[in-house]
PLY file of the C-alpha trace (Angstrom):
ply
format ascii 1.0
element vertex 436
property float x
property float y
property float z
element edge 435
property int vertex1
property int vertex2
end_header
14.03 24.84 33.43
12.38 28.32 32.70
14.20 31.12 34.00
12.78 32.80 37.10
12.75 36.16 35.64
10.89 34.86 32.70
7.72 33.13 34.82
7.97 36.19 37.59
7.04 38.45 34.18
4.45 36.20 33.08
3.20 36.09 36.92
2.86 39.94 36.68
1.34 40.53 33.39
-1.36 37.20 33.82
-1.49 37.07 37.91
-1.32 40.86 38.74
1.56 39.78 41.49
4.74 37.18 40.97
4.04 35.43 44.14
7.32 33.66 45.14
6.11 30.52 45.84
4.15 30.74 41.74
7.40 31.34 40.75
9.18 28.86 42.39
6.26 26.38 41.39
6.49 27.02 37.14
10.57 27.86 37.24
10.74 23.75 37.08
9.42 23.18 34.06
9.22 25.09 30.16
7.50 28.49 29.63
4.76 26.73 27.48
4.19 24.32 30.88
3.64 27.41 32.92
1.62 29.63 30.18
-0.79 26.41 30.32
-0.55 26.92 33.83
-1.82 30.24 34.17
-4.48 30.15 31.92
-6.27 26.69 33.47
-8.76 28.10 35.92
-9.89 25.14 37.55
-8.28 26.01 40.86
-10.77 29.00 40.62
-13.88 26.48 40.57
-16.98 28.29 39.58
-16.91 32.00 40.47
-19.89 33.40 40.99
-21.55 36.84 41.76
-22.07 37.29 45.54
-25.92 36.79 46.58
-26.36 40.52 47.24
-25.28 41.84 44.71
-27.52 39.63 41.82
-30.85 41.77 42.63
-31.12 45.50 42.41
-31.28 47.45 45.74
-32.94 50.70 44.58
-32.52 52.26 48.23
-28.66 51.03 48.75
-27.96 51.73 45.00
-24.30 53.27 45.33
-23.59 50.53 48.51
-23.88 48.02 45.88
-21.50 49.57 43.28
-19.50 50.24 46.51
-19.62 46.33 47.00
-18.88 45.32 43.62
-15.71 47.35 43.33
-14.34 45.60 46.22
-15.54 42.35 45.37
-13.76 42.44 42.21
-10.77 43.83 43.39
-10.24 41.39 46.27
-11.15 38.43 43.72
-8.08 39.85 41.69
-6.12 39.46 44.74
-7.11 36.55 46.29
-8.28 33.73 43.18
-6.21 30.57 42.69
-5.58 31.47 39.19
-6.27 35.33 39.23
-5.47 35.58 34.83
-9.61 34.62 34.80
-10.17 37.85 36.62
-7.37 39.99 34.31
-8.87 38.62 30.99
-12.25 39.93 32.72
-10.36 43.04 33.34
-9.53 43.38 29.65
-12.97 42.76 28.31
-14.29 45.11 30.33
-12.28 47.72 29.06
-12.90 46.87 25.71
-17.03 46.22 25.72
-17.37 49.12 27.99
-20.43 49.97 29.84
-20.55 52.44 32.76
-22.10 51.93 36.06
-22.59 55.84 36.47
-25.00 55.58 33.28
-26.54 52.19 33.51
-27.09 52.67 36.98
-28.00 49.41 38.56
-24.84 46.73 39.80
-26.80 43.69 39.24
-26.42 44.39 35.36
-22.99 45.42 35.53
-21.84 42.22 37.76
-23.89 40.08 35.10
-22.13 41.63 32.59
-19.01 41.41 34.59
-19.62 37.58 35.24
-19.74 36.97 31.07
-16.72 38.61 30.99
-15.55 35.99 33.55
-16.68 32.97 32.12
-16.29 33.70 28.55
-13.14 35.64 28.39
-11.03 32.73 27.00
-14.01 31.56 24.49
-14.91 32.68 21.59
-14.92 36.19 20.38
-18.02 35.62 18.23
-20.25 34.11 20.52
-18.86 36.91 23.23
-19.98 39.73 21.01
-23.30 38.03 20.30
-23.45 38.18 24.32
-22.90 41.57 24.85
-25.27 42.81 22.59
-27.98 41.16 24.26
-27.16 42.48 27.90
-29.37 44.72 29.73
-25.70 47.00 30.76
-24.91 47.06 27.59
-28.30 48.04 25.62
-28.84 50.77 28.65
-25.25 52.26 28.25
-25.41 52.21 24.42
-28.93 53.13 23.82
-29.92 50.23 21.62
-32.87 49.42 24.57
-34.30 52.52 23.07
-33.43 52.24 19.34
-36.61 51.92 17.26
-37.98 51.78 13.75
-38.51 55.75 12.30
-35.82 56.78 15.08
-32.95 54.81 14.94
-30.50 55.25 17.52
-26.84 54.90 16.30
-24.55 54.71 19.68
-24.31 50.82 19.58
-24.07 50.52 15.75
-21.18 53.34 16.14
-19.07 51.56 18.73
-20.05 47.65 16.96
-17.78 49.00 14.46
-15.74 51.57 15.66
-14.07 50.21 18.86
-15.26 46.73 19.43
-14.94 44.77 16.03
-13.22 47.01 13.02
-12.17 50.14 13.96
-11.91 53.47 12.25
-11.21 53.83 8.65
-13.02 50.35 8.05
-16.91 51.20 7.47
-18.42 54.00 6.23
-21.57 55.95 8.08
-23.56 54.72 5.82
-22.65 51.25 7.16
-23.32 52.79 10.80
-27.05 54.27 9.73
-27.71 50.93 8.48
-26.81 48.93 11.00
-28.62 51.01 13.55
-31.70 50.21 11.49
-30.72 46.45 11.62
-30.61 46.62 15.21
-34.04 48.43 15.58
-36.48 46.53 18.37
-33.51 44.63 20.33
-34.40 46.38 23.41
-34.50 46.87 27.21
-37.72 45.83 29.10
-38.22 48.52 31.53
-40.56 46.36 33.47
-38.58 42.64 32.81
-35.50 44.44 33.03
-33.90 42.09 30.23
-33.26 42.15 26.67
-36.22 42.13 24.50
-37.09 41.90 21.11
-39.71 44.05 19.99
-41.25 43.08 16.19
-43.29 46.49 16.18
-40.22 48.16 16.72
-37.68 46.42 14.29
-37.25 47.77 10.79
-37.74 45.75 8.09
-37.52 47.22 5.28
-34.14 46.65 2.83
-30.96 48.21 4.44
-27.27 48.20 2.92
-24.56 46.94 4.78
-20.93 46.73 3.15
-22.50 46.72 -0.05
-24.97 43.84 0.38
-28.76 45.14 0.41
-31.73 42.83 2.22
-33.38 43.03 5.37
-30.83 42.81 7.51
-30.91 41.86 11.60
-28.98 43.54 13.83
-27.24 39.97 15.17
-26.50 39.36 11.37
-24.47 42.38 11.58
-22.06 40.63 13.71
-21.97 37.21 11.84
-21.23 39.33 8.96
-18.03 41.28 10.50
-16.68 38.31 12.55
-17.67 35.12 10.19
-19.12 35.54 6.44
-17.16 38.45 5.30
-13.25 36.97 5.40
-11.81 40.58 4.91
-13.93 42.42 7.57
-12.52 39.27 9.99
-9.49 39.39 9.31
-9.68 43.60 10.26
-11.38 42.75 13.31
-8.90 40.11 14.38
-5.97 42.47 13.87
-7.75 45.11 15.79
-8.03 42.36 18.19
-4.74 40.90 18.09
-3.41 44.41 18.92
-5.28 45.36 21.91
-4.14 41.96 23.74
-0.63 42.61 22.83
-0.85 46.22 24.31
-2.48 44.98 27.49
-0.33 42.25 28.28
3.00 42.85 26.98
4.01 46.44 25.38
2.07 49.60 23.30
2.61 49.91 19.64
3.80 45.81 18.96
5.24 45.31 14.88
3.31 44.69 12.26
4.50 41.11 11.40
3.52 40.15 15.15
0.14 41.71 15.06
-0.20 40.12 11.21
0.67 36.40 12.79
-1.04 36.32 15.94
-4.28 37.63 14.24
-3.99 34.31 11.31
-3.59 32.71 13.76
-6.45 33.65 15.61
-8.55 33.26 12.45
-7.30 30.03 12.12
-9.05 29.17 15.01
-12.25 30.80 14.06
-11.52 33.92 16.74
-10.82 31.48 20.06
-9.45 33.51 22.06
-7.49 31.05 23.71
-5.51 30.20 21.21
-4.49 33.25 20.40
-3.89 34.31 24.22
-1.69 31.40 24.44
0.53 32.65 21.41
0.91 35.89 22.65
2.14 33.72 26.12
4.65 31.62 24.21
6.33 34.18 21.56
10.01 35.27 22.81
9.04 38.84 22.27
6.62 38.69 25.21
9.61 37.90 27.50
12.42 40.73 25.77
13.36 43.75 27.56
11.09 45.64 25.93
8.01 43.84 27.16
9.67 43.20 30.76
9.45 47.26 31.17
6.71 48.13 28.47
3.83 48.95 30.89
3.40 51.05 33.73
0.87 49.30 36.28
-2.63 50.58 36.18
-3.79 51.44 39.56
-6.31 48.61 39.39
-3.24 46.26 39.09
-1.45 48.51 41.51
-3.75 48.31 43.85
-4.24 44.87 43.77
-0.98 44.10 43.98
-0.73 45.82 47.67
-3.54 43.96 48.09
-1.86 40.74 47.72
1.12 41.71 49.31
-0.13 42.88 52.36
-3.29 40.59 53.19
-5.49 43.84 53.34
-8.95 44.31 51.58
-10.10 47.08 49.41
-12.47 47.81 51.83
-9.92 48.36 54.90
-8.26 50.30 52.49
-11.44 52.26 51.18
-9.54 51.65 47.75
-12.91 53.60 46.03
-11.77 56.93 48.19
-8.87 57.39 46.02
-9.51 55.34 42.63
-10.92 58.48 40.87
-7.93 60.58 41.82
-5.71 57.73 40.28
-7.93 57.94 37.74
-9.19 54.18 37.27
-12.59 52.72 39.24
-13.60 49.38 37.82
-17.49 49.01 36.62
-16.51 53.08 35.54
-14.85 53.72 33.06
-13.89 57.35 31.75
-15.98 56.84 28.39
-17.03 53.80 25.45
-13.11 54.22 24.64
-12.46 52.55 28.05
-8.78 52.99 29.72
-5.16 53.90 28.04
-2.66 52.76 29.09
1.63 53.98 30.18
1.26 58.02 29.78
-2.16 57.77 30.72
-1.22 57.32 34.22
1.62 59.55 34.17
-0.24 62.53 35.64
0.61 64.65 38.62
-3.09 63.61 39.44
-2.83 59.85 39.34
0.48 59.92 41.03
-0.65 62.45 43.64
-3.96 59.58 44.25
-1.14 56.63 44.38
0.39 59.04 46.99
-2.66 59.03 48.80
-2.84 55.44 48.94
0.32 54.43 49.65
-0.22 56.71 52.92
-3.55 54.97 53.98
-1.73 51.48 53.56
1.25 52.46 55.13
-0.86 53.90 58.42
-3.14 50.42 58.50
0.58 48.41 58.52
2.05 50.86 60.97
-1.02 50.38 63.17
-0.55 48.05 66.24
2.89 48.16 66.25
3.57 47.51 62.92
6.65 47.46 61.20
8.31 48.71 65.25
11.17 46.05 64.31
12.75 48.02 62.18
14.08 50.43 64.29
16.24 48.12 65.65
17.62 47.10 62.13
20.65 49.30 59.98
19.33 51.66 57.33
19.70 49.46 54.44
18.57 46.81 56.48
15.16 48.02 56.78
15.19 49.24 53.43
15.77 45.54 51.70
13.17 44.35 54.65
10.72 46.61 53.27
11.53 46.01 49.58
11.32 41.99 50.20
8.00 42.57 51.64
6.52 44.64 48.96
8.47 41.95 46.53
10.55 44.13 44.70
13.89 42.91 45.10
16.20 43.21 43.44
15.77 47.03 43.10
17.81 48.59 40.71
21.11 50.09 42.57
19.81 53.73 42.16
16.03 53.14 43.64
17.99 51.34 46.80
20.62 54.28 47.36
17.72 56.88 46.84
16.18 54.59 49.45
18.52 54.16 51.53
19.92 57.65 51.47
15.99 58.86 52.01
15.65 56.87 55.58
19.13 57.53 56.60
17.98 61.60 56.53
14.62 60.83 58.04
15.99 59.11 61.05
18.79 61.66 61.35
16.18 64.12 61.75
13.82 61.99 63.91
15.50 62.89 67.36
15.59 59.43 68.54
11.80 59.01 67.19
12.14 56.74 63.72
8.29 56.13 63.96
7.80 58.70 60.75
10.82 57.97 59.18
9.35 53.94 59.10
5.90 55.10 57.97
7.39 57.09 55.37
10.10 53.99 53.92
6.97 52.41 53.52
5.04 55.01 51.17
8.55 56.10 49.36
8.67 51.80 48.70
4.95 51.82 47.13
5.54 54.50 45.45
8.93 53.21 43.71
9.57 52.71 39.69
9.64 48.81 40.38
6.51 49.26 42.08
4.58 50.97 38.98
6.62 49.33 35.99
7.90 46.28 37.16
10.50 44.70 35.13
0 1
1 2
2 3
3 4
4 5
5 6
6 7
7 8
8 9
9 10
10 11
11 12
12 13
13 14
14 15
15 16
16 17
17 18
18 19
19 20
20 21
21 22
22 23
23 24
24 25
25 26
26 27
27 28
28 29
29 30
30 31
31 32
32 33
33 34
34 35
35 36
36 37
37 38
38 39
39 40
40 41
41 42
42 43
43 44
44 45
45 46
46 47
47 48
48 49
49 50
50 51
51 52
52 53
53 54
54 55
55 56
56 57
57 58
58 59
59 60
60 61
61 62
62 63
63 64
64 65
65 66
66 67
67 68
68 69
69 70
70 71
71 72
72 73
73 74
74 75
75 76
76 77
77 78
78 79
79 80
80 81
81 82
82 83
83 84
84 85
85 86
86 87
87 88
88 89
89 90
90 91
91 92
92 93
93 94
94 95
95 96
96 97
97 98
98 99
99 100
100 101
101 102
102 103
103 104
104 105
105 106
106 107
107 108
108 109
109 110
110 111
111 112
112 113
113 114
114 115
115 116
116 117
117 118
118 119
119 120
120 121
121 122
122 123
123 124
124 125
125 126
126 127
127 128
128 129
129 130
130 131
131 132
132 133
133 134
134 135
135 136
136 137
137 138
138 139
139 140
140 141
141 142
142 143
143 144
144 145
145 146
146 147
147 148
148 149
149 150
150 151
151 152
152 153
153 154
154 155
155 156
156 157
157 158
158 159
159 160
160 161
161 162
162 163
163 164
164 165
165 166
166 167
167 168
168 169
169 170
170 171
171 172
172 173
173 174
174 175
175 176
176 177
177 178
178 179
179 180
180 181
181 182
182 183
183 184
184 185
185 186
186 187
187 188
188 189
189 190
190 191
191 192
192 193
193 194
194 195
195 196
196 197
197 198
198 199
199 200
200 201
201 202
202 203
203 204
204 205
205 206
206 207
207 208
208 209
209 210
210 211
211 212
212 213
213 214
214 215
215 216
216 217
217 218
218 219
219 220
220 221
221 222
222 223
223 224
224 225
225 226
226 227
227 228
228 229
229 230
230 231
231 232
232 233
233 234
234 235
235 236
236 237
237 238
238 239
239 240
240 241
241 242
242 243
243 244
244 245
245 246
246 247
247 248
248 249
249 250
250 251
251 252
252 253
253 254
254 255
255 256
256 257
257 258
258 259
259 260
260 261
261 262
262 263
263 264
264 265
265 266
266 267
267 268
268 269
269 270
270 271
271 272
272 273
273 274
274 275
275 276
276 277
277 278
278 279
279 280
280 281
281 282
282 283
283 284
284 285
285 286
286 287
287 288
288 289
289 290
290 291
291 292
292 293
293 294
294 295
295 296
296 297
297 298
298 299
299 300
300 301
301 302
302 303
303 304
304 305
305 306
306 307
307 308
308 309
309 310
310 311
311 312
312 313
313 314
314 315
315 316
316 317
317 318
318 319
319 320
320 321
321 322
322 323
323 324
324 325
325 326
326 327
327 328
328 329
329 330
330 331
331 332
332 333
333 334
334 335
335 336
336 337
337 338
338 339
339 340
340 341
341 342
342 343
343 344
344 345
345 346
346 347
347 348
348 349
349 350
350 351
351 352
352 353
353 354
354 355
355 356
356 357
357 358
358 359
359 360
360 361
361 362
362 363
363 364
364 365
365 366
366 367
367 368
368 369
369 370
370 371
371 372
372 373
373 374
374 375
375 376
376 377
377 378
378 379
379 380
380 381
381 382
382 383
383 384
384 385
385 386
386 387
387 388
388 389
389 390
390 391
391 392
392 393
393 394
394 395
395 396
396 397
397 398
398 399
399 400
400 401
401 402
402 403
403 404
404 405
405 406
406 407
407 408
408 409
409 410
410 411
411 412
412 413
413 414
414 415
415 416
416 417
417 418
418 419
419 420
420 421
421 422
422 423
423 424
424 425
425 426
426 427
427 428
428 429
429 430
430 431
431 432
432 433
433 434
434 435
């Protein structure tokens, strides 16, 4: 049998939430039993992008983005087998494109939906994708990049932050490759990808050394397939960033070097190499168990699931920019950090915010009124079993505890704030934001 703390980390770093009955569900069998588990999203069916938000509504443009975010965000909460929606989480923080700049949600949810349904492919075919999309040529300017004035913003981030990183081409690589990529454009009119011949450049271009007419798809095939030492680099860089999302920052060399042969290995599945990251014992150390701090995406959803409320009731959008994370927006190409990059007085301050919006929609109706007829630490383990945070550590419970006991000493016979506020001072707990 797997132990419980084990799966309920692997339920919170793949699931968003360790929901007890998950855990009690995968604790019966090995580790390698529940990793295949989690990543078999056939529970999930066939996700697909709600009806109104496929076509672009140029007089409800914002009410669509609106949509989207809480679409996405409930579908995070709610799906069978909710890892499909955080490996579409990490792709979109890694091929980043911004709904404030492309400006229409029907490209950013089909972007969004590749995300979903290729997220566990292959990372070859997946970049080939991305090129091609209409978010993706708007955001990075390739559906404008032309023979005589090349455009190099894709070209830039090909090789900077999606395949190689910095250090591994030169500009002169970037120049050329932004010729190479000449006349794949954006039809203003189709509003689709569209390749232009009048607009490609075809004259001889050099490329990491190897001069000929090169084609702005070739580019890719040549980083990710024919050139073994520019795939290996991009595998590593690859490697890395999963490690970092799902288990801890800054992972050793010799783990990055293995998981990215193996990855190679299996010509850049990313399946394969999502699994190994799953399986090896250093995922499930004490240094992964409290290596992240919850984003407020995960946050969020996380309430979400724990409380049966929407993003909607919540008007989750109202505050994600103060917490500093709105999904379809990221804050640049470099996408979201992660740890200290949520340790501001801002973001905490928005989580603040939150937490007292989701504390006054469980409060309303009478909610919660049992607990003034329950001891101090009573309702402070009620509360923490709700929120599914127990055990706390012994010095979040006293600080609890100790918290409450003031609040309804000072209440006059009136623990209706002193309730309301256990429940914020709960969401807004260590466990809550870097569960172990």
């Amino acid at each position: 049998m797997a132990d419980p703390a084990d799966i309920a980390h692997l339920l919170r770093r793949t699931e968003f939430v360790a929901r007890q009955a998950r855990v009690t569900e995968l604790e019966a069998g090995t580790i390698a039993a529940a990793v295949t588990n989690v990543m078999d999203f056939t529970a999930n069916a066939n996700p697909q992008i709600p009806a109104n938000l496929v076509t672009h509504d140029s007089a409800n443009s914002y009410g669509q983005f609106i949509a989207a975010h809480n679409w996405w965000l409930d579908s995070m909460a709610t799906r069978p087998r909710p890892f499909q929606e955080k490996m579409t989480l990490f792709w979109h923080g890694h091929f980043v494109s911004e709904w404030e700049v492309v400006s229409r949600t029907d490209h950013m949810m089909s972007q969004n939906q590749l995300f979903r349904t290729s997220g566990l492919g292959n990372f070859l075919a997946l970049t080939h994708a991305m090129a091609l999309q209409p978010a993706m040529l708007i955001y990075l300017s390739n559906g404008v990049n032309v023979k005589g004035t090349p455009n190099q913003n894709f070209a830039r981030e090909l090789l900077e932050l999606f395949t190689l990183g910095v250090g591994n081409y030169a500009e002169d690589d970037v120049a050329e490759a932004a010729r190479a990529w000449t006349g794949h454009n954006y039809n203003t009119t189709t509003k689709a990808y569209e390749f232009r011949p009048t607009r490609h450049d075809t004259g001889d271009k050099t490329f990491f050394g190897i001069t000929r007419n090169w084609d702005g798809p070739e580019t890719i095939n040549e980083i990710l397939s024919v050139n073994t030492a520019k795939q290996l680099i991009a595998a590593k860089l690859i490697a890395k960033k999963l490690w970092e999302f799902l288990a801890y920052p800054k992972p050793a060399a010799y783990i990055v070097d293995e998981l990215a042969a193996l990855f190679v290995l299996n010509n850049l599945e990313i399946r394969p190499l999502v699994e190994a990251i799953l399986n090896r014992p250093e995922f499930y150390s004490a240094e992964a168990k409290q290596g992240l701090v919850r984003t407020p995406a995960e946050w969020v959803v996380n309430l979400l699931a724990r409380t049966g409320l929407t993003s909607a009731a919540i008007n989750v959008q109202g505050y994600s920019e103060a917490m500093g994370q709105m999904v379809f927006n990221p804050p640049n190409v470099a996408g979201w950090k992660n740890n200290g990059y949520w340790m501001t007085t801002s973001a905490l301050s928005g989580r603040a915010n939150l937490a007292k919006r989701v504390a006054g929609l469980l409060r309303a109706n009478g909610g919660f009124d049992g607990l003034y007829a329950m001891s101090v630490a009573d309702s402070v383990d009620y509360v923490v079993n709700y929120f599914g945070l127990a055990p706390l550590a012994a010095s979040s419970r006293t600080a609890l505890i100790n918290a409450h006991q003031a609040e309804r000493g000072a209440s006059n016979g009136s623990n209706s704030r002193a309730v309301t506020n256990l429940l914020i001072m709960t969401m807004l707990t260590g466990e809550m934001n870097v569960p172990s």
